[in-house]
C-alpha positions in Angstrom: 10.3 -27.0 -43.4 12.0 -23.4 -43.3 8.7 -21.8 -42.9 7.1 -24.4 -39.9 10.5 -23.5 -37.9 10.0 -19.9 -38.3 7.0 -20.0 -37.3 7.5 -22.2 -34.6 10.4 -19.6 -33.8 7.9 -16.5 -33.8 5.5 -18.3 -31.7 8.1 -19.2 -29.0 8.7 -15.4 -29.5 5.4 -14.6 -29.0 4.8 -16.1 -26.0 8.1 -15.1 -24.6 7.5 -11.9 -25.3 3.7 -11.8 -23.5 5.5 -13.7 -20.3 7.8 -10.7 -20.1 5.3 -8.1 -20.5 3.0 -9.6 -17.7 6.2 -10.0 -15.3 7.4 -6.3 -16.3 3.6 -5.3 -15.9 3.0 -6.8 -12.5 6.5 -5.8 -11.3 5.9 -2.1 -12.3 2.5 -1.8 -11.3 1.4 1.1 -9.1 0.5 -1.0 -5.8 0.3 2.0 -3.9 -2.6 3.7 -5.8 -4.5 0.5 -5.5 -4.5 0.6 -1.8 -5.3 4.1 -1.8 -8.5 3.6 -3.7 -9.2 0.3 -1.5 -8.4 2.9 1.3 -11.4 5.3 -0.1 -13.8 2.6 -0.8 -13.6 0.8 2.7 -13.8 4.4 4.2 -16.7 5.3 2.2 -18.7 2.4 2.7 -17.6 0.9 6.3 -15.5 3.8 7.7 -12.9 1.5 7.9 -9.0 2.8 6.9 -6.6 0.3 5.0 -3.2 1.0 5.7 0.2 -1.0 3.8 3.3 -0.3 4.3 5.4 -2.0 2.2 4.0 -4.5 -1.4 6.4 -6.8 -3.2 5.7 -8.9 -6.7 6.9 -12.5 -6.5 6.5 -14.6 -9.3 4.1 -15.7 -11.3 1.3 -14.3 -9.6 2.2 -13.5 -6.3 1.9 -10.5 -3.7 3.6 -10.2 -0.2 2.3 -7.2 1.6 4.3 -6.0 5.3 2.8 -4.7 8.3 -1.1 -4.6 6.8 -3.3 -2.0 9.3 -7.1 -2.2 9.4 -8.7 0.5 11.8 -12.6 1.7 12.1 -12.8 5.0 12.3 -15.0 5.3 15.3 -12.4 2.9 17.5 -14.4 0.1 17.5 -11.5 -2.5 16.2 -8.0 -2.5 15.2 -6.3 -5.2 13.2 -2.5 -5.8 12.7 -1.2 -7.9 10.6 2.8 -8.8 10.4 2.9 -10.0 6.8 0.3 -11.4 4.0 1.0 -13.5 1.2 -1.3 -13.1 -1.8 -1.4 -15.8 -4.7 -4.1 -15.9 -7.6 -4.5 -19.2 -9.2 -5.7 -18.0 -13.1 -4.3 -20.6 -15.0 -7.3 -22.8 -15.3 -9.3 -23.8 -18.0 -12.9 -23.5 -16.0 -14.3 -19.7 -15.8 -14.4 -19.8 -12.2 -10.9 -19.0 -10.7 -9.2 -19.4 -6.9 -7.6 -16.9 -4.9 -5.7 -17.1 -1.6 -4.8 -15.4 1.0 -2.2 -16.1 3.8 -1.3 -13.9 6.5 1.0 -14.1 9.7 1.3 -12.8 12.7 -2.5 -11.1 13.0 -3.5 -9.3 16.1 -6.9 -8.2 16.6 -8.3 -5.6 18.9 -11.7 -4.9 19.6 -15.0 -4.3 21.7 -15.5 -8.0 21.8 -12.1 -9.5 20.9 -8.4 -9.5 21.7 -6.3 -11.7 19.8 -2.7 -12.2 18.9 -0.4 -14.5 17.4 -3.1 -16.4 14.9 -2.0 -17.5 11.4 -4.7 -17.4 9.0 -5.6 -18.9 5.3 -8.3 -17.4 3.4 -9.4 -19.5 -0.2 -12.0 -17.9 -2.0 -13.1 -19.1 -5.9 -14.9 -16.4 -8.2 -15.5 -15.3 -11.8 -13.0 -13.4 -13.2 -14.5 -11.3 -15.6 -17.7 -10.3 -14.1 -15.7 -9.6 -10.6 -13.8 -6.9 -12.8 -15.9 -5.7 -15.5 -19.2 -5.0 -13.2 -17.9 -5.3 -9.5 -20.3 -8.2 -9.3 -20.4 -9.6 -5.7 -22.3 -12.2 -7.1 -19.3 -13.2 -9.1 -17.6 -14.9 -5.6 -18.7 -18.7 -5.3 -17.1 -19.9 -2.4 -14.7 -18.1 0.8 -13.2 -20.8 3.2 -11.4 -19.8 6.4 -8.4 -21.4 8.5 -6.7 -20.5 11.7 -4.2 -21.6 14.1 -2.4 -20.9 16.8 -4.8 -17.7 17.7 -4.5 -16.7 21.3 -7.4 -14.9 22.7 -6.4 -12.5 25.7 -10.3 -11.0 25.9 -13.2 -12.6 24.5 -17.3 -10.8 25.5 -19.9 -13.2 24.7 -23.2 -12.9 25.3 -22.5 -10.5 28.1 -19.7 -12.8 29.8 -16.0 -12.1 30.0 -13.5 -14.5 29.1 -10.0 -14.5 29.4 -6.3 -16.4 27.9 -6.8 -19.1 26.3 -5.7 -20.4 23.1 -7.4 -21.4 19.9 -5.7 -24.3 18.2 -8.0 -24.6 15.0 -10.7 -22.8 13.3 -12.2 -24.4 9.9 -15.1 -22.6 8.1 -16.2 -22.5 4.9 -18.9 -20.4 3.2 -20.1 -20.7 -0.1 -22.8 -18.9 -2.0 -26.1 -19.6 -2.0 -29.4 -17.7 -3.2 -27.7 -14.1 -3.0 -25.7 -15.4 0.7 -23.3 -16.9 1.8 -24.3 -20.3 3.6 -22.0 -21.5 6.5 -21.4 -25.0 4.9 -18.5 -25.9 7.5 -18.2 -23.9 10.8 -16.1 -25.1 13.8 -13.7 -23.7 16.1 -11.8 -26.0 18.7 -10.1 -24.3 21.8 -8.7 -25.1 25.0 -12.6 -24.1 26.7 -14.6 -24.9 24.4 -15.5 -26.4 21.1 -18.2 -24.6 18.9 -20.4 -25.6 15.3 -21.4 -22.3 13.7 -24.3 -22.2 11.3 -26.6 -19.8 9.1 -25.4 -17.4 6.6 -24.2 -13.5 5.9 -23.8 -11.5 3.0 -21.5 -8.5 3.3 -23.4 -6.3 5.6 -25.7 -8.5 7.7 -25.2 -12.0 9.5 -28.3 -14.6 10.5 -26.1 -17.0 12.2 -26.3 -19.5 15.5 -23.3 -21.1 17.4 -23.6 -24.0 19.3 -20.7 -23.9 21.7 -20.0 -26.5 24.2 -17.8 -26.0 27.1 -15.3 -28.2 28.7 -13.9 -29.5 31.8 -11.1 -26.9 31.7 -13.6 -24.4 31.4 -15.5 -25.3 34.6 -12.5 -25.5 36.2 -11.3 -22.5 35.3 -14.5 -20.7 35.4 -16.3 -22.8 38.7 -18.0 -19.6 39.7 -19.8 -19.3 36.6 -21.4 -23.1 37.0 -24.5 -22.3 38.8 -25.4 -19.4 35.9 -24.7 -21.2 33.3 -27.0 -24.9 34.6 -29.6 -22.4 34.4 -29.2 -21.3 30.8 -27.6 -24.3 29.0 -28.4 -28.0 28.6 -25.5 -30.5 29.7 -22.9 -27.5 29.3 -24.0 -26.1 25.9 -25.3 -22.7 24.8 -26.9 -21.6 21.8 -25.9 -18.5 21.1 -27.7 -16.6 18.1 -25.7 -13.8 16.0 -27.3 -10.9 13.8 -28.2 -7.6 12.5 -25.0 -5.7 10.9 -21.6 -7.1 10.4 -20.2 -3.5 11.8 -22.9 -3.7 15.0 -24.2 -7.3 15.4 -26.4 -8.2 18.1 -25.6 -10.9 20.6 -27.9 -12.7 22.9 -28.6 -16.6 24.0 -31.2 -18.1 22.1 -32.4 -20.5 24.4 -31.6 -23.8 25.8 -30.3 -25.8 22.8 -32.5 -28.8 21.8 -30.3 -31.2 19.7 
């Protein structure tokens, strides 16, 4: 009986003891040399620059990052982000592990794009251990996507120029199939327009179509475009088809839409 309670008593110890040392690890850990080599690697291989300025550990596993700065080195885009919550869910029993990522306050700035105020989720599952032993890409399963409360200042499209409206909901979820990454939910909802987004992207390249169909605020809004755009869509949709390089992706109509 003595020796079952010690042991019990060492292996409450134990574990104790390991709960401490991942706390003190993850507390103590040096943040700021990890974004510096994310810094090198993004500007190696998409001349992009990472910029943080402040990291916090929360418990368990949890990261809040301030004032996040993403900027391509020839001026192309610009992204701000006000704060980002990060949260790893590893205590699972299945090999395949979820991570997610919230952020607040995300401005965007770009050839194509101005956007403010958006809140965005990002869920992704992936293998632990090949994602760090090898740097498999392979090892991510699934990345899903939510947005709200985006508001766009500037969107170019297909060589047309649109201007403030808001984007209430964006839901899109890719998940990995034969080597890519397979839009298995795409849709955005907005005040002009709702969208379906299909095809699939692996981290350089994107094969994708949207389907966008406008709505009655956006021929209101945009009467002067009506005549252009009878000629190119059916019924008030366009088919839009996206591809080439995520850095430079070419943008054109793809035809009237059929379905």
């Amino acid at each position: 009986m003595i020796n079952l309670k010690k042991i019990s008593i060492i292996i409450a110890l134990s574990i104790a003891s390991l709960l401490l040392l991942s706390i003190f690890v993850l507390y103590n850990f040096p943040y700021d040399s990890v974004i510096k080599r994310i810094d090198l690697y993004l500007t190696d291989h998409y001349a992009v620059n990472l910029n943080v300025q402040k990291v916090k550990y929360r418990y368990p596993f949890k990261l809040f990052f301030k004032d996040v700065r993403l900027v391509s080195e020839d001026g192309s885009f610009t992204v701000h982000i006000d704060s980002i919550l990060f949260r790893l869910k590893l205590i699972r029993f299945s090999k395949s592990k979820n991570a997610e990522i919230a952020g607040s306050g995300i401005y965007v700035k770009s050839n194509y794009l101005d956007l403010s105020k958006a809140q965005v989720t990002v869920v992704s599952g992936f293998k632990l251990v090949p994602l760090l032993k090898e740097g498999d890409k392979n090892a991510v399963d699934f990345i899903g996507l939510k947005m709200q409360g985006a508001e766009i200042n500037r969107l170019t499209l297909a060589g047309f120029e649109f201007l403030s409206f808001k984007i209430p909901e964006t839901d899109i979820l890719l998940r990995k199939k034969n080597g890519n990454f397979t839009f298995e939910r795409g849709s955005i909802r907005s005040d002009l327009f709702t969208s379906v987004i299909s095809g699939e992207m692996n981290y350089k390249t994107i094969d994708g179509r949207i389907i966008i169909e406008l709505s009655n605020q956006f021929f209101r809004q945009y009467i002067n475009l009506k005549g252009i755009l009878d000629s190119i869509s059916a019924g008030g949709k366009l088919d839009i088809s996206i591809k080439g390089s995520l850095k430079k992706p070419q943008v054109r109509l793809s035809g009237t839409p059929t379905g």
